[in-house]
Phi, psi and omega in degrees: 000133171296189173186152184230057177120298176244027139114351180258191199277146181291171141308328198277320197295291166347259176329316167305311186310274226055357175278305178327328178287326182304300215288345192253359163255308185310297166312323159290327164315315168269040169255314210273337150335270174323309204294295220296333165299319176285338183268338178063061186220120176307145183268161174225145199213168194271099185244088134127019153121352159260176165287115147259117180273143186245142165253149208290344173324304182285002184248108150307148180239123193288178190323315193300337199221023170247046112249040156292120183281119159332165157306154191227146188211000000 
């Protein structure tokens, strides 16, 4: 492993590892979840090339990621 100066991982290292990245889109994703339960506004996601609207309720947030602070805006 490189380093880039103080001893952490380069970006390129990162990225490549992909787990680190997979866990940090997933966590956002269910912060934007949290968020979206909280404001009590359906998410909307792309299904067969349209819009489908959701209610973030209805998106289970699995164990690992429920005490997650929602987005703060």
């Amino acid at each position: 492993m490189s380093e880039n100066g103080n001893g952490a991982r380069t970006i390129t290292e990162t990225i490549r590892d992909g787990v680190t990245v997979n866990e940090a889109l997933d966590k956002a994703f269910y912060r934007a979840v949290l968020l979206h339960r909280q404001a009590n506004v359906p998410m909307t996601f792309s299904e067969n090339g349209k819009p489908v609207r959701v209610d973030a309720k209805d998106i289970p947030i699995p164990e690992q990621y429920a005490n997650l602070e929602p987005f703060r805006y």
